[in-house]
MISENU-17747 format. One record per atom (N, C-alpha, C): atom name; z, y, x; residue in three letters. Coordinates in steps of 0.05 Angstrom, whole numbers, plus 5000, padded with zeros to 4 digits. Example, Ala and Ser with C-alpha at 12.3 -4.5 7.8 and 13.67 -1.06 7.14 Angstrom:
2
 atom   up north east rest
    N 5156  4886 5264  ALA
   CA 5156  4910 5246  ALA
    C 5156  4934 5264  ALA
    N 5142  4955 5257  SER
   CA 5143  4979 5273  SER
    C 5157  5001 5258  SER
This chain:
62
 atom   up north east rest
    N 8802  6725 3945  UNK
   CA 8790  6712 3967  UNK
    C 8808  6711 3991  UNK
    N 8820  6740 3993  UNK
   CA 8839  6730 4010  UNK
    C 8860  6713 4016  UNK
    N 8873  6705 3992  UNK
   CA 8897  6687 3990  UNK
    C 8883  6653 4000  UNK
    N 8862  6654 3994  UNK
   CA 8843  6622 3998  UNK
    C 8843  6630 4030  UNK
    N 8839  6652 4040  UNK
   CA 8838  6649 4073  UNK
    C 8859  6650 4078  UNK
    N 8888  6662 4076  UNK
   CA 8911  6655 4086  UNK
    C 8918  6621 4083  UNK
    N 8915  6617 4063  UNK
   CA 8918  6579 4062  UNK
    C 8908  6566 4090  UNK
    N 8884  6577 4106  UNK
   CA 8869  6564 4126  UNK
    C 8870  6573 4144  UNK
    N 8875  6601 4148  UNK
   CA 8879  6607 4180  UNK
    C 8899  6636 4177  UNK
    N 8904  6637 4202  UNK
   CA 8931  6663 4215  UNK
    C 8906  6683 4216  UNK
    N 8922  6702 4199  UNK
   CA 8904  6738 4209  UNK
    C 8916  6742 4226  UNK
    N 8887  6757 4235  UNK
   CA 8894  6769 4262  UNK
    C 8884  6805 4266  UNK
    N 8867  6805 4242  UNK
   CA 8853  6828 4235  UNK
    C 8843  6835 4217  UNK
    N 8849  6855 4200  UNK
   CA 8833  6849 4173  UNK
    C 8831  6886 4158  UNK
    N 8808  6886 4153  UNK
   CA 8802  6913 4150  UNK
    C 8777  6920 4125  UNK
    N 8779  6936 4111  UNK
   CA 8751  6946 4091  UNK
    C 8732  6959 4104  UNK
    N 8709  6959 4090  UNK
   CA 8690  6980 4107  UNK
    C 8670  6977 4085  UNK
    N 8650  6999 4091  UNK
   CA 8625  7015 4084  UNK
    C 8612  6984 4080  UNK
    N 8590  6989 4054  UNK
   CA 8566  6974 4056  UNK
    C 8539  6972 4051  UNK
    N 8550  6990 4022  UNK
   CA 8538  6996 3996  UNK
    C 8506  7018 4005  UNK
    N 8513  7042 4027  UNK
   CA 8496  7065 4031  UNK
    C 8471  7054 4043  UNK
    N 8467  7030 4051  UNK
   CA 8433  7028 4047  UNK
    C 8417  7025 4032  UNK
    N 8433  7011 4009  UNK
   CA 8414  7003 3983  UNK
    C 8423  7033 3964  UNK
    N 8427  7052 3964  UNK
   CA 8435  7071 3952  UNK
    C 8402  7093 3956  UNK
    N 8407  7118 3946  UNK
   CA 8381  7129 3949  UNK
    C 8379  7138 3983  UNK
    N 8353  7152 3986  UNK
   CA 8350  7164 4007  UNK
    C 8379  7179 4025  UNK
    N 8383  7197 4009  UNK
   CA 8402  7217 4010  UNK
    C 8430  7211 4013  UNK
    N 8444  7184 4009  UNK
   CA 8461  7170 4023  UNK
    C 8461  7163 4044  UNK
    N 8479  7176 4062  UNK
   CA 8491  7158 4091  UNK
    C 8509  7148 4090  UNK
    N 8515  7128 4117  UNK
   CA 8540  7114 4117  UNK
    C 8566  7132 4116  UNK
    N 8565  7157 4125  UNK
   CA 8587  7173 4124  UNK
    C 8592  7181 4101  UNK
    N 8573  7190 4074  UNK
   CA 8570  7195 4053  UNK
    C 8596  7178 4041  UNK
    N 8585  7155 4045  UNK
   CA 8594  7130 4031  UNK
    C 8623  7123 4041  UNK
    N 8631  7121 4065  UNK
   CA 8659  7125 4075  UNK
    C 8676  7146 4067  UNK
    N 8662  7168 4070  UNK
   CA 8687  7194 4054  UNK
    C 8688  7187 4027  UNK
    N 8667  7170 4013  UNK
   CA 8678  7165 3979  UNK
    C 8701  7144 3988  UNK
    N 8697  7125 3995  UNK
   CA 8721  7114 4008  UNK
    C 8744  7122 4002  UNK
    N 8745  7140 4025  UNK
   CA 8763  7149 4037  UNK
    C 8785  7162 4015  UNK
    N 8765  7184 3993  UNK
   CA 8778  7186 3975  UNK
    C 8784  7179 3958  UNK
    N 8777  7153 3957  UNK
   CA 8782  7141 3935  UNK
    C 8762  7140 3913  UNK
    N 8741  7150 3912  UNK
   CA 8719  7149 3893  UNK
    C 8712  7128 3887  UNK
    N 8705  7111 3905  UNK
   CA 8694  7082 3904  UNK
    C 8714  7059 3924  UNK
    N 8713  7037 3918  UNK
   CA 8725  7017 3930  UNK
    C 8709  7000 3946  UNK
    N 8722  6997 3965  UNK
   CA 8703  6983 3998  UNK
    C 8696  6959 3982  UNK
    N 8671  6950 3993  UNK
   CA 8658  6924 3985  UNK
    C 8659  6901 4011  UNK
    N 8667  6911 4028  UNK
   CA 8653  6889 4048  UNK
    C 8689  6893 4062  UNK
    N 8687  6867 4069  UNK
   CA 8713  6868 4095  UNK
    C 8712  6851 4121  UNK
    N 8727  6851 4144  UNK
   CA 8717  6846 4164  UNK
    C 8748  6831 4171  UNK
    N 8746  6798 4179  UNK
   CA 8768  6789 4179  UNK
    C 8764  6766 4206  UNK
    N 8783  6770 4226  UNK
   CA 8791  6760 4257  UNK
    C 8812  6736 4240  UNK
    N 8812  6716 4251  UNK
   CA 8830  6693 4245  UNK
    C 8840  6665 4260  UNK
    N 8855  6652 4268  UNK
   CA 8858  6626 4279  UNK
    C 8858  6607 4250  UNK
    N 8851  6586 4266  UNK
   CA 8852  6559 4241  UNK
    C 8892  6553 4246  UNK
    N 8895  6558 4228  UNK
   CA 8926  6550 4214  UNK
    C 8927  6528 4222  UNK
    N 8943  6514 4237  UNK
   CA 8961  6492 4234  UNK
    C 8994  6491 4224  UNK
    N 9005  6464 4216  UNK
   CA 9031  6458 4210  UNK
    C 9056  6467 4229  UNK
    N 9044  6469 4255  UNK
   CA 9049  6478 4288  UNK
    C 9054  6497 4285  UNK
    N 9038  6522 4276  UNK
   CA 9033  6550 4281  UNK
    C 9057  6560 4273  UNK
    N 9077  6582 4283  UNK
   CA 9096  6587 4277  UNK
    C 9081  6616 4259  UNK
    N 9063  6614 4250  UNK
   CA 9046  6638 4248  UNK
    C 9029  6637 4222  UNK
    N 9029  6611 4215  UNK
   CA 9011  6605 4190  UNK
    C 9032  6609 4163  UNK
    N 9024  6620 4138  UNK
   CA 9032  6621 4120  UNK
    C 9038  6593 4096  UNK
């Protein structure tokens, strides 16, 4: 998914994050779910991406 957004716009920000710990049981929190993260237990599901629309111009577009 990401390579289809570099084709169209310049990052500017781009990061993983938590998603999963509300639909999980009671006893999951978001922090729960970040330290699996963190260690590596599980892999981020959601990501959070800042961008300009790419032009030919852009000394910046890929």
């Amino acid at each position: 998914m990401r390579e289809e957004i570099w084709r169209r716009f310049v990052e500017r920000s781009f990061s993983w994050w938590r998603y999963l710990y509300p639909d999980l049981d009671h006893d999951t929190s978001e922090t729960d779910e970040l330290a699996a993260i963190e260690a590596g237990e599980i892999t981020a599901t959601r990501f959070c991406y800042v961008g300009a629309v790419a032009s030919e111009r852009s000394p910046f577009a890929r």
